[in-house]
Structure formats: structure tokens, C-alpha cells
C-alpha positions in Angstrom: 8.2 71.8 20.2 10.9 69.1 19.7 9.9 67.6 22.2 7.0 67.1 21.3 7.8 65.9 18.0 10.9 63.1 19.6 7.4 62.1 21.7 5.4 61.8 18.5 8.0 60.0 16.2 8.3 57.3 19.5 4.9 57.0 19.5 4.0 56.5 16.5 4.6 53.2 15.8 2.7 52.2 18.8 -0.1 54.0 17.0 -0.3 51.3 14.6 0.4 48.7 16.6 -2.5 49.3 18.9 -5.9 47.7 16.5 -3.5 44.8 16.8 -3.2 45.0 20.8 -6.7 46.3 20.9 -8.2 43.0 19.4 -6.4 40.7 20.9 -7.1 41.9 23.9 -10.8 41.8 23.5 -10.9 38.4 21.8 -8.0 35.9 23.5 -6.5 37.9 26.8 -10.4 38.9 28.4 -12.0 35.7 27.5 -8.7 33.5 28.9 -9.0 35.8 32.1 -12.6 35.7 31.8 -12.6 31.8 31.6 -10.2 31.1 34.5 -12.3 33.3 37.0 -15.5 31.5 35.9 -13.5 28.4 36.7 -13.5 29.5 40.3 -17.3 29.9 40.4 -20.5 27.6 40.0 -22.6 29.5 36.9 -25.3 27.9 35.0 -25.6 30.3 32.4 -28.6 32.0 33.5 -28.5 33.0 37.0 -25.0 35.5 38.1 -22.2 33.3 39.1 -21.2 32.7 42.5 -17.6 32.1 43.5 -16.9 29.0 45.6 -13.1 29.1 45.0 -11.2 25.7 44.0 -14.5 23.7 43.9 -14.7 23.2 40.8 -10.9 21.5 40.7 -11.4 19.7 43.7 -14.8 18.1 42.3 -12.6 17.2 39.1 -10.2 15.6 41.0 -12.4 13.3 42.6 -14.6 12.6 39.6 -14.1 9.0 37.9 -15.3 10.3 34.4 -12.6 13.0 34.4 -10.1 10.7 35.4 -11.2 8.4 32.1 -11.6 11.2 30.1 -8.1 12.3 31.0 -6.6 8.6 30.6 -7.8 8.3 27.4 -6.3 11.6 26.0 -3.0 10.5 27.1 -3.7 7.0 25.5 -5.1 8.8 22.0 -2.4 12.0 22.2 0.6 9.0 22.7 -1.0 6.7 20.5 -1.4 9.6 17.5 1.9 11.3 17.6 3.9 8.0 17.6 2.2 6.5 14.8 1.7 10.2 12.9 5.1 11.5 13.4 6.7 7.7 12.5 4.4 7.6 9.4 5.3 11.5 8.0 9.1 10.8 8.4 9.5 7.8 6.7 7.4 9.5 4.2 9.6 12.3 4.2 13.1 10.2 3.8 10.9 8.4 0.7 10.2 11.3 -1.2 13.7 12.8 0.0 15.0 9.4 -2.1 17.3 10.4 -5.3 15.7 7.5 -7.2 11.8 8.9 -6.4 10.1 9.7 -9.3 6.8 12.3 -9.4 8.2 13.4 -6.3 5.7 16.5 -6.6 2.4 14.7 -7.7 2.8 12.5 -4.1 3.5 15.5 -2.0 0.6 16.9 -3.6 -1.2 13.7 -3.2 -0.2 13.2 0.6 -0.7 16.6 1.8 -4.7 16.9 0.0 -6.6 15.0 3.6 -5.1 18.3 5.0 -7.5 20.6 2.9 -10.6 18.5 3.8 -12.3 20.0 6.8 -11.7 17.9 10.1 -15.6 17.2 10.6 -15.9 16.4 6.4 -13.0 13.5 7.4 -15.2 12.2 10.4 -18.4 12.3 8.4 -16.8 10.4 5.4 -14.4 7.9 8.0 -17.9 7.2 9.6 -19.2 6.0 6.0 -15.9 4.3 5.9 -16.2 2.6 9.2 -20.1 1.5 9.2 -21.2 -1.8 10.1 -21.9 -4.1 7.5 -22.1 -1.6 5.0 -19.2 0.3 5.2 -16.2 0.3 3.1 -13.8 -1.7 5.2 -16.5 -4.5 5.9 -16.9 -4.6 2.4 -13.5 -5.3 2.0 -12.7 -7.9 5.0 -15.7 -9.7 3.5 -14.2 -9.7 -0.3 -11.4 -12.1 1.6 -13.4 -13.8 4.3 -12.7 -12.0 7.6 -15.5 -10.9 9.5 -14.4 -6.9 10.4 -14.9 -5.6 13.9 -17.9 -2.9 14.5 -15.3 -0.5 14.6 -17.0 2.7 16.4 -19.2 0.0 18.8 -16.7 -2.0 20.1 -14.1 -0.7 23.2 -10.7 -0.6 21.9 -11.4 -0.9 18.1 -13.2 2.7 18.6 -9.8 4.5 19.9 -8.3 2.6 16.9 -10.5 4.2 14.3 -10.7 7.8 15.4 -6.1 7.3 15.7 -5.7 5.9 12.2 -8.7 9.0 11.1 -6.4 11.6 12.5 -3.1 10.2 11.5 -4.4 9.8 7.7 -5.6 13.1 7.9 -2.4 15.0 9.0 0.3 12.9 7.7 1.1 14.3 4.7 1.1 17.7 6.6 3.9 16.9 8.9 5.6 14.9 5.9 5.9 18.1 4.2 7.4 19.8 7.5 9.7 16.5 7.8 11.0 17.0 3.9 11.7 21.1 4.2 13.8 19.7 6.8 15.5 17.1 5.2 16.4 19.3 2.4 18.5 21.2 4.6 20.9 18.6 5.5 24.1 19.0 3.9 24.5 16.9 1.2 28.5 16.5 1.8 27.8 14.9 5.4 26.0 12.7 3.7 28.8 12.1 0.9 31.3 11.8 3.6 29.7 9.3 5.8 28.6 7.4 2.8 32.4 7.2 2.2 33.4 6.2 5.5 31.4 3.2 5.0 28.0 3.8 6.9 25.0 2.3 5.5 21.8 4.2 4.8 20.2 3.5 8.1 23.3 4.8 10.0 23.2 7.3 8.1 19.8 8.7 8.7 20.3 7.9 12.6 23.6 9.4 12.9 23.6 12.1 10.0 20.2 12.8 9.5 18.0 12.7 12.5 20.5 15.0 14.5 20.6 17.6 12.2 17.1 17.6 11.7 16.1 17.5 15.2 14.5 21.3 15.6 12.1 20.2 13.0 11.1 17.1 14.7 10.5 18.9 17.9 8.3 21.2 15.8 6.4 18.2 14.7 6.3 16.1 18.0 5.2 19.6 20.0 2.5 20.5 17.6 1.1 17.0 16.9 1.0 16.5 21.1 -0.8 19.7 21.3 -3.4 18.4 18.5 -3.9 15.0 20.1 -4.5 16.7 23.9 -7.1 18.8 21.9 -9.0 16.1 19.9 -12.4 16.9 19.7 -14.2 17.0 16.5 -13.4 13.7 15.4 -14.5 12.2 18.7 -17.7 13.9 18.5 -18.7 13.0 15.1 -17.9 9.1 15.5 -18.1 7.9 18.6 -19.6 10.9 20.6 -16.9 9.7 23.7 -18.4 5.7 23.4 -18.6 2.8 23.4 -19.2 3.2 27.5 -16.5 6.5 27.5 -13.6 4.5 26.2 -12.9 7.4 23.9 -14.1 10.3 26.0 -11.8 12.6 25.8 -11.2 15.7 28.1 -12.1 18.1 25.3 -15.7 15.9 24.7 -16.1 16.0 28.1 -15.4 20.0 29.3 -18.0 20.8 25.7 -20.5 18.1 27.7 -20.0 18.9 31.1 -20.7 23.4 29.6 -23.0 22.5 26.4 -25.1 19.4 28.0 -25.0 20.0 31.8 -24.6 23.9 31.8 -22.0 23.4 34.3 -20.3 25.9 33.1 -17.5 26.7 35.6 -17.2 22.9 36.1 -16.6 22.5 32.6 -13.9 26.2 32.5 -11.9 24.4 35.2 -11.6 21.2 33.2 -10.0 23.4 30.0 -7.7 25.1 32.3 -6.5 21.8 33.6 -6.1 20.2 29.7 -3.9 23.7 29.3 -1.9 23.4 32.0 -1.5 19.3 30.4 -0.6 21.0 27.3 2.2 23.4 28.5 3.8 20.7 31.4 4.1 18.2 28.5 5.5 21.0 25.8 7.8 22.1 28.3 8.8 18.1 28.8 9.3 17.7 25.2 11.6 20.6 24.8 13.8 19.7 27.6 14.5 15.9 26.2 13.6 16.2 22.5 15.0 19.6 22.2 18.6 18.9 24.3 21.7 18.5 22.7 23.0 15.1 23.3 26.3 16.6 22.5 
């Protein structure tokens, strides 16, 4: 009978642990197995799928539109978290600044793109971006510059859908960027301030290095968001002009959604994972090492 109780009292919490097990089991771990064998197989959606091993990777590898759709993720993922980590940390150091004022009406102001839903952005950025008509036309014109067709022209296209994203999730990471800042001790700061070091030395020598888990958080989740960029894509530019902003999200939803090639398009995502992960796992090793 005790031992039956010691069992109990071990299993117990188990017990409740197991809903938790139980549903994510049935909605992440089955579908991600689920997924990677229909990678290995050639499955319309309608008829039963039939294996033909690493076909699917090997026709990715020798397609020219994957290899573009993959070049420009790189190109958009780079181009994004530069510009987006850049912009929230100077951002950061401003409203960090002793002599900021209404520090909590920007914060509030910076962070509100982050509430707007991701395809409400696109929608209103394609308003925002529209040919003659649009708001930036409009105001090129008011000072006589004829404005690129942003979402028709190669180039301009990959520009618009970057500074969309980064407006969007700026204030986000700023906010990430400033909890961070706020933890730096304020008597390094005093102390190198003393020793003569000007403000820039002192946010390169002082500030950045202390502060350096929280921009690896940033970098790392920002990379992972650009390699992912989807919705944005979809809404303005649909992967055009001529796939110069087809990305390999756009292009695995085309290649399952448009062509039903449904394994095709399950090896293509387990491909942009395995991106993901080698490039996380890059970024912790440089961003994340102690130079010390």
C-alpha cells in the first residue's frame, strides 16, 4: 500500500502535465513528422501519396526558381535585420537619453505598428505605395520628383516590402533594446564618463558588451522573421515584379496551394528550417561569444 501511494504521489504531477504533452503532440510533433515524410513522397492531395525518397530535394536543388526564391530571402532576411535591429537600438539609446522628455508617450507611439495585424500593414503600405495615387507619389510630386512605381519596378519592390517590415517591428525590438539598456549599471557608465570616454565610446565599449544577450535575442528572432516573410510579400507584390521578391515561403505556399505539389512544396519548408537553425546556430556562436 505505500508503494502504491510513493507510485501515485510521482505520478501525479505527470498527470497534469499530460493535456499539455497530449496537445502538443497532436498539433506541432505529428504534423512536423507528418510533414517531413510527405516531403519524401510525390502527393497531389487527392490521390494516396507515393514515396520516391529524396526527389523532391534533389528537384529543388536543380530548380532555378528555388534558387531565386532562396537568394532573395537571404537578400530581404540581411537587408531587414540590419536596417531593423540598427533603427530599434538607436531608438533605444534615444529614449534611454537623461535629457528625453515624454519618454513614455514615444514608446507607446513606436511600439503601436506592432498591434496592427501584419496583412492590415500590407493592405494600408499598398495604399501607401500605389502609383500615382498613393501617398508617397503624392508627396515626391509636392517637391517635383517623379517617385518610382514602387511594387512594379525590380529592386524598388524588395525596398518597399524591407522598409514595411522594419516600420512595423521597430518599435518592438526598441522596447527589447531599452529593458536592456536599463540594466546597465549606471556607475560603469559614471566611471568611464570620468576616465574621459566620450558618449560614443561609451556605448561601444560600456554599453554594447553588456547588453550583448539582448542583442542576440533581437538579431536571432528578427533573422528567423525575415527567413519567414510571407504575408507581406503576398499582399504587395505576390513574389514580382518577374520573382525579384519571391521568397521561399511565397514559393513552398505556391508550389502546395497553386500547384498541389504538395511534397514538393513540404521539402522546400524543411529546407527554409534547416536555413533557419544553421544560421541561429551561426549567430550564437559569433554574436553570442565572449570576446573576452
Amino acid at each position: 500500500m505505500a508503494i502504491g501511494a510513493a507510485v501515485g504521489r510521482r505520478l501525479t504531477p505527470y498527470l497534469f502535465l499530460a493535456p499539455f504533452f497530449a496537445v502538443f503532440a497532436l498539433f506541432w510533433l505529428v504534423p512536423v513528422l507528418a510533414s517531413f515524410g510527405y516531403s519524401l513522397t510525390e502527393w497531389r492531395g487527392i490521390m494516396p501519396p507515393r514515396f520516391i525518397g529524396l526527389g523532391n530535394y534533389a528537384e529543388l536543388w536543380r530548380s532555378p526558381r528555388f534558387h531565386t526564391a532562396l537568394a532573395n530571402t537571404l537578400v530581404l532576411a540581411l537587408s531587414y535585420v540590419v536596417l531593423a535591429n540598427i533603427a530599434a537600438l538607436s531608438l533605444a539609446l534615444l529614449l534611454d537619453a537623461g535629457w528625453m522628455r515624454l519618454k513614455q508617450l514615444f514608446r507607446t507611439a513606436f511600439f503601436l505598428p506592432m498591434t496592427i495585424s501584419i496583412v492590415v500593414s500590407a493592405v494600408i503600405f499598398q495604399l501607401v505605395y500605389a502609383g500615382d495615387i498613393g501617398l508617397v507619389a503624392k508627396a515626391l510630386d509636392l517637391v517635383g520628383i517623379e517617385g518610382p512605381v514602387w511594387l512594379q519596378q525590380p529592386g524598388w519592390a524588395t525596398a518597399a516590402i524591407i522598409i514595411m517590415r522594419v516600420w512595423r517591428t521597430m518599435g518592438y525590438y526598441a522596447i527589447i533594446y531599452l529593458a536592456g539598456l536599463q540594466t546597465v549599471p549606471s556607475d560603469l557608465r559614471e566611471a568611464a564618463r570620468i576616465d574621459g570616454a566620450t558618449p560614443v565610446q561609451i556605448i561601444r565599449h560600456v554599453v554594447l558588451p553588456t547588453i550583448r544577450p539582448v542583442i542576440l535575442f533581437c538579431v536571432v528572432i528578427s533573422t528567423i522573421s525575415g527567413l519567414e516573410m510571407f504575408d507581406e510579400v503576398m499582399i504587395l507584390t505576390q513574389g514580382g515584379p518577374a520573382d525579384t521578391t519571391l521568397t521561399v515561403a511565397v514559393y513552398l505556399y505556391q508550389q502546395g496551394f497553386q500547384f498541389l505539389q504538395l511534397g514538393h512544396a513540404a521539402a522546400a519548408s524543411y529546407v527554409l528550417t534547416c536555413l533557419i537553425v544553421l544560421i541561429s546556430i551561426l549567430q550564437k556562436l559569433t554574436i553570442g561569444r565572449d570576446p573576452r
